[in-house]
Residue frames relative to the residue before (quaternion, step in Angstrom):
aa qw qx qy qz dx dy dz
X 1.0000 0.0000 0.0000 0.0000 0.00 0.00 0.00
X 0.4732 0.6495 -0.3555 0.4773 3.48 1.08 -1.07
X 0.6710 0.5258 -0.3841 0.3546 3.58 0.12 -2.10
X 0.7460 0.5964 -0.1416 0.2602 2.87 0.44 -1.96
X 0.5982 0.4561 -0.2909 0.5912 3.89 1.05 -1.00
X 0.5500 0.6088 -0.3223 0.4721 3.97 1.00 -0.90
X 0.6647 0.5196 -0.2745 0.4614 3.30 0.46 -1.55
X 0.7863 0.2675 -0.1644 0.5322 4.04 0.19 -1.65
X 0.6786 0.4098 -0.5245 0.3106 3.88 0.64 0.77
X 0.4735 0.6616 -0.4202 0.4018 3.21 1.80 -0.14
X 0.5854 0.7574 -0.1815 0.2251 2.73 1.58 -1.21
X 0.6446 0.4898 -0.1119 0.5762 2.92 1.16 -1.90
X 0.7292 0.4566 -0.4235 0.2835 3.39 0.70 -0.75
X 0.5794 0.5195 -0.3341 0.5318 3.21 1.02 -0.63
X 0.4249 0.5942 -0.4310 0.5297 3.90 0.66 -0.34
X 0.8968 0.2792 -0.1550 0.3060 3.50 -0.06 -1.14
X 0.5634 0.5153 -0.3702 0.5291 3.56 1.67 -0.86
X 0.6742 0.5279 -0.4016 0.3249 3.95 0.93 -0.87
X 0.4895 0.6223 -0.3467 0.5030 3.46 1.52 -1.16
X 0.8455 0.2093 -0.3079 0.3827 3.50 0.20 -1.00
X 0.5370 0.6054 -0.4443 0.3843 3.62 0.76 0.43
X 0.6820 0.5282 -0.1764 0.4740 3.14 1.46 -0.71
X 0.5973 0.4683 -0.3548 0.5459 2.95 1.45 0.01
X 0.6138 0.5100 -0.4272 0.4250 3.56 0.84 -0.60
X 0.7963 0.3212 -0.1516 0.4896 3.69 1.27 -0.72
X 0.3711 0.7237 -0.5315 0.2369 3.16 1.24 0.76
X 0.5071 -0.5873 0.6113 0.1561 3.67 -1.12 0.71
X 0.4953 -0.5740 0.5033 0.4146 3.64 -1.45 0.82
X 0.1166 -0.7025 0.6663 0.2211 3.42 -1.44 0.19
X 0.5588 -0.6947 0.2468 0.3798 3.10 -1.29 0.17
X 0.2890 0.7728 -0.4555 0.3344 3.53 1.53 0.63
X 0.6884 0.6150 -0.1987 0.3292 3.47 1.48 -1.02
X 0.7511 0.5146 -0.1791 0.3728 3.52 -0.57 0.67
X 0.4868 0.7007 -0.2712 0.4455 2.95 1.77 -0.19
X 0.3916 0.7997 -0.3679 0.2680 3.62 1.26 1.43
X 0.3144 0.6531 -0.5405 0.4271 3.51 1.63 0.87
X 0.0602 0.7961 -0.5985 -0.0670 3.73 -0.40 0.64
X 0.1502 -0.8187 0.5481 -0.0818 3.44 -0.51 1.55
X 0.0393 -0.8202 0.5653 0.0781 3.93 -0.29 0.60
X 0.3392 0.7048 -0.6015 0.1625 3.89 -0.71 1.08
X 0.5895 -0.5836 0.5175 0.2098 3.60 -1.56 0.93
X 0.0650 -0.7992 0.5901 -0.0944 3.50 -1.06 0.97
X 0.6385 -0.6585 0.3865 0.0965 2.76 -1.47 1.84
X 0.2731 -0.6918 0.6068 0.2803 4.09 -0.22 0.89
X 0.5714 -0.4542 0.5474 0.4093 3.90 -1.44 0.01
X 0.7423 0.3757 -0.3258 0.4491 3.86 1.04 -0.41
X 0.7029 -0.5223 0.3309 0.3516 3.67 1.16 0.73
X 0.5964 0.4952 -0.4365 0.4567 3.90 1.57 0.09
X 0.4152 -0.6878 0.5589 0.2054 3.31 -1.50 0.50
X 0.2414 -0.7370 0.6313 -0.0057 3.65 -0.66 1.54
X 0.8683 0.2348 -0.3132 0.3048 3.29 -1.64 0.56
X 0.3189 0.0665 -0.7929 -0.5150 1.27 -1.99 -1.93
X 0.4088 -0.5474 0.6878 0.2452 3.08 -1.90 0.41
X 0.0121 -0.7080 0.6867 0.1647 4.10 -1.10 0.00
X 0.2024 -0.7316 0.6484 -0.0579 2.41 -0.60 1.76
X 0.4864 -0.5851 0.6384 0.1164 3.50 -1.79 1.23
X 0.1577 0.8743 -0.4579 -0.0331 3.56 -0.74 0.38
X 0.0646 0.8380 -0.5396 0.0494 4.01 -0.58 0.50
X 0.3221 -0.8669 0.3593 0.1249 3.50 -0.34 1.15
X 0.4083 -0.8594 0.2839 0.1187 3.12 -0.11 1.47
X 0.7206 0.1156 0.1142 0.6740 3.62 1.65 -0.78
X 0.6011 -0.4294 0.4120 0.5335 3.90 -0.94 0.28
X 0.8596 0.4125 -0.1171 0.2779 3.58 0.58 -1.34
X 0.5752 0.3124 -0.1892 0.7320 3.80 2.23 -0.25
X 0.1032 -0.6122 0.7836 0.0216 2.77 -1.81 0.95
X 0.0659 -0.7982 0.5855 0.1254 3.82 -0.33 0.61
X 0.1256 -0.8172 0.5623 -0.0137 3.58 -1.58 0.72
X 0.2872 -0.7512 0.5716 0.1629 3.47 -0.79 1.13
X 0.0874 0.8370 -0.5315 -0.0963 3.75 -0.51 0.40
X 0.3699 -0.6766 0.6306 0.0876 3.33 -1.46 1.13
X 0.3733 -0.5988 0.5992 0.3783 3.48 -1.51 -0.27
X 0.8087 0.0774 -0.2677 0.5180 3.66 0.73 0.05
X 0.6990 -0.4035 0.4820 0.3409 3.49 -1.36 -0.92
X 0.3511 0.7281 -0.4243 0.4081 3.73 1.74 -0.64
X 0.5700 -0.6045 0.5239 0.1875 3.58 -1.03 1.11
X 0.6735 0.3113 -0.1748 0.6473 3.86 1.48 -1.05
X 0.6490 0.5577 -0.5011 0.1293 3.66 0.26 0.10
X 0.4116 -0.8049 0.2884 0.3153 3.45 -0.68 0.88
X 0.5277 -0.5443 0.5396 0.3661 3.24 -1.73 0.47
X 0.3510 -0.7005 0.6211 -0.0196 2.83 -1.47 1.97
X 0.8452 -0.0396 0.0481 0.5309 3.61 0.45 -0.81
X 0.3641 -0.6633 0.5898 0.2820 3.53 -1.52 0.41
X 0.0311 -0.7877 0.6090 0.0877 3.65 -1.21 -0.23
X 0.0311 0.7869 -0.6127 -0.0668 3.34 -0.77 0.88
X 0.5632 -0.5517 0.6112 0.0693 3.12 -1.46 1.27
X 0.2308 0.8053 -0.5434 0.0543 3.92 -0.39 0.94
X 0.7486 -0.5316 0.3504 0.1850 3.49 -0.67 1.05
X 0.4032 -0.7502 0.3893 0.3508 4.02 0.65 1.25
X 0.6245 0.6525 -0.2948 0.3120 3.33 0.94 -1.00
X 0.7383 0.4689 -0.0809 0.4781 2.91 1.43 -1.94
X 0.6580 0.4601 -0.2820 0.5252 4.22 0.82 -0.62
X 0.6879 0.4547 -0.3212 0.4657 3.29 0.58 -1.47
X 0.4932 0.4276 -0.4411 0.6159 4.86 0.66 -0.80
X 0.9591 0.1522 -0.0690 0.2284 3.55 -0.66 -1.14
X 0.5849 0.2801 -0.4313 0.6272 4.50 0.85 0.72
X 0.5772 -0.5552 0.5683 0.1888 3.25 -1.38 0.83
X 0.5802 -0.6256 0.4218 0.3067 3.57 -0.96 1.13
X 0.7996 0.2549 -0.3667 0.4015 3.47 0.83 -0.34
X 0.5645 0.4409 -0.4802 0.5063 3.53 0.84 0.30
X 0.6451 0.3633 -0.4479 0.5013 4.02 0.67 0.07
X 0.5050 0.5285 -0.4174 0.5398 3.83 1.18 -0.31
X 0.7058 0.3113 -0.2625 0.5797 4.39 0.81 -0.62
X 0.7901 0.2944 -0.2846 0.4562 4.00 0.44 -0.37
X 0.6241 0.6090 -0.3132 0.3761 3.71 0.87 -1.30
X 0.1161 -0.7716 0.6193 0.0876 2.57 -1.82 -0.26
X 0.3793 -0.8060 0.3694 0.2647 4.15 -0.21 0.16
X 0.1512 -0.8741 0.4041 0.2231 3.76 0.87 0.54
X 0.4916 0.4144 -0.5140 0.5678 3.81 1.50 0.14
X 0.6576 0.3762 -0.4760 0.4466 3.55 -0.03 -0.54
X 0.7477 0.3577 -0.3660 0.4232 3.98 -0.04 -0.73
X 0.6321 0.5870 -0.2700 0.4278 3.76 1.18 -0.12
X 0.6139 0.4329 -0.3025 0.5867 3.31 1.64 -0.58
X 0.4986 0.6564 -0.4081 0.3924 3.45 1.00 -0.29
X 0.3606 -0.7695 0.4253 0.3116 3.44 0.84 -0.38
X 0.7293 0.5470 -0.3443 0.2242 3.58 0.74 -0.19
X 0.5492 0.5103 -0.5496 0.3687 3.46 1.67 0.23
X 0.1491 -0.7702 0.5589 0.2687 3.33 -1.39 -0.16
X 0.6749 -0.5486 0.4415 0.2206 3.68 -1.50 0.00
X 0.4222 0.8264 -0.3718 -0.0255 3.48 0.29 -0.48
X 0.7726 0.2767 -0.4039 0.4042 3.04 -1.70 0.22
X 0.6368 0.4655 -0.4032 0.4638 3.88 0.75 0.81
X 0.6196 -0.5568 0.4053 0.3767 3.76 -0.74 0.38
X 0.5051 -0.5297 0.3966 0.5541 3.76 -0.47 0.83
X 0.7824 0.2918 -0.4652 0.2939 3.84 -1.13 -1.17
X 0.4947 0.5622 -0.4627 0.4744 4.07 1.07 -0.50
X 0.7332 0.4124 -0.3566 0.4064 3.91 0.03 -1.50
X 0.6704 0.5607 -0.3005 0.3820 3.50 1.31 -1.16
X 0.6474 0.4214 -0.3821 0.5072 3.92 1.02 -0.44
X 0.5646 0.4813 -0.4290 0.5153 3.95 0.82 -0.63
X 0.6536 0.4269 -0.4960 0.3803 3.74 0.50 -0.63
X 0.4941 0.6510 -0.4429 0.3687 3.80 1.01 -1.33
X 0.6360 0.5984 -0.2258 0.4318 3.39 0.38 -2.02
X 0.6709 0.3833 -0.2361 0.5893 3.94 -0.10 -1.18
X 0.8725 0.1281 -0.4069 0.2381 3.53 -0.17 -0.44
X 0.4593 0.5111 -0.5140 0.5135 3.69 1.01 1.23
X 0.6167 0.3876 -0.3795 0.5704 3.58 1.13 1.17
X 0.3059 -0.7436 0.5779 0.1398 3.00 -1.57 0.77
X 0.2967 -0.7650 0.5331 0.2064 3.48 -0.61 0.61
X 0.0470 0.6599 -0.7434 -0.0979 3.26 -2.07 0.29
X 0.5399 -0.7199 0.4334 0.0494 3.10 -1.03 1.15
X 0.2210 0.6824 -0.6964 -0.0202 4.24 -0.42 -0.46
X 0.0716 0.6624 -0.7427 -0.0670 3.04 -1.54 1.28
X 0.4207 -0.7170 0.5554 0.0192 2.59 -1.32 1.78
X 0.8404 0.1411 -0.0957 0.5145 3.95 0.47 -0.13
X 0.2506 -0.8637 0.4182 0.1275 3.11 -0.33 1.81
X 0.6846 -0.5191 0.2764 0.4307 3.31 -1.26 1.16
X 0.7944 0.4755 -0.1160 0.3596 3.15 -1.03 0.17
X 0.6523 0.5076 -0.2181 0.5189 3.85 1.09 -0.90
X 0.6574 -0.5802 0.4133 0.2456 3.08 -1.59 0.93
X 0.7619 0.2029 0.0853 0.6091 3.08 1.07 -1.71
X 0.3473 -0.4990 0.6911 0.3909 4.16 -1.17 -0.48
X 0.2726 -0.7716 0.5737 0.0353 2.85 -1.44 1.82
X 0.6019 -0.4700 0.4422 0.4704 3.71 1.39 0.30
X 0.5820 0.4103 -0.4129 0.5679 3.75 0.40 -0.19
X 0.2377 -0.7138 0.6510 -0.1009 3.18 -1.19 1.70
X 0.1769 -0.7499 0.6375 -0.0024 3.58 -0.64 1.04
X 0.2858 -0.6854 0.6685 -0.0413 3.19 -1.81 0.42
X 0.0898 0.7475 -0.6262 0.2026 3.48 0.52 0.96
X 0.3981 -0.6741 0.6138 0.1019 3.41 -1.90 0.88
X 0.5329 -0.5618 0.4577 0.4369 2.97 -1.69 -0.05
X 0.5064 -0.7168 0.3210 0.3559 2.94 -0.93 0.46
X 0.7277 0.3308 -0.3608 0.4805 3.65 -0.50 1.17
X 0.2638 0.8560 -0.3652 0.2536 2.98 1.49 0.88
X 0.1435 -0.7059 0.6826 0.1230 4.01 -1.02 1.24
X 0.5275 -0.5259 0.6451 0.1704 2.34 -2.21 0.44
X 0.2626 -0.7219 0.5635 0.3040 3.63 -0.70 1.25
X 0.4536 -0.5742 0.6370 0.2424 3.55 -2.07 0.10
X 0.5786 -0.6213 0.3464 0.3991 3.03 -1.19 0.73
X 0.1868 -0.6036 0.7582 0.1606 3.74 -2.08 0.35
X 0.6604 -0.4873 0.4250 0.3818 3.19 -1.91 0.53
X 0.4558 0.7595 -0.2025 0.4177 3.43 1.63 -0.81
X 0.5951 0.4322 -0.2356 0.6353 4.33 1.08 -1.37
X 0.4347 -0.5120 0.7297 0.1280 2.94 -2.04 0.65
């Protein structure tokens, strides 16, 4: 019995000195950075309003901003939907007006709405990240429907809420 208690403290010890080496030599991942914390309500495909969502954000390139979104702030709460944030320049040359008219979205138009907010940054900071976002368009996947034990694979596409539909330019495909 002894051996045995011997055996799973060497264990643990070694568990804990390796953990803490590995932390001294841990490398960035890409999980890190996700400290833009944006809070805004979104449009279901069946016309209900959900959230707010708080969405996590960290820009990945001049032209992507990616975002993890929860329904709350809870340390365990789970990530319901992703959103990426794509550069007008970059969505608007390369998704067809009617698939960015069914998936998109306009982040000046959902920003003038008044309901997204900035937080945890000093107003003129939340106020330049808002500028930034609204020269992006957004698309949304929600991966875990409200309410459900589990994710059934069925991927939604909810908007922002006050979301248009753009018209064609000589410019759209």
């Amino acid at each position: 019995m002894f051996k045995l208690l011997g055996i799973i403290g060497t264990f643990i010890l070694f568990l804990f000195h390796t953990g803490t080496v590995l932390a001294e030599e841990k490398k960035p991942s890409p999980a890190e950075g996700f400290n833009i914390h944006v809070m805004a309500p979104h449009k279901f495909e069946d016309g209900t309003i959900h959230g707010p969502y708080h969405h996590y954000c960290k820009g990945i390139s001049p032209e992507v901003l990616q975002c993890l979104l929860f329904e709350s702030t809870d340390p365990n709460a789970l990530l319901t939907d992703i959103e990426y944030f794509i550069a007008k320049p970059v969505s608007r040359a390369h998704v067809p007006l009617k698939t960015w008219n069914k998936y998109y979205h306009d982040h000046e138009i959902e920003i003038a709405t008044g309901r997204v907010q900035v937080l945890d940054l000093p107003e003129a900071q939340a106020k330049e990240i808002a500028a930034a976002a609204a020269k992006t368009d957004g698309i949304i996947f929600h991966l875990w429907p409200d309410g459900a034990e589990a994710p059934t694979g069925v991927v939604g596409h909810p908007q922002s809420v006050g979301h248009k539909h753009r018209m064609p330019e000589k410019t759209d495909k």
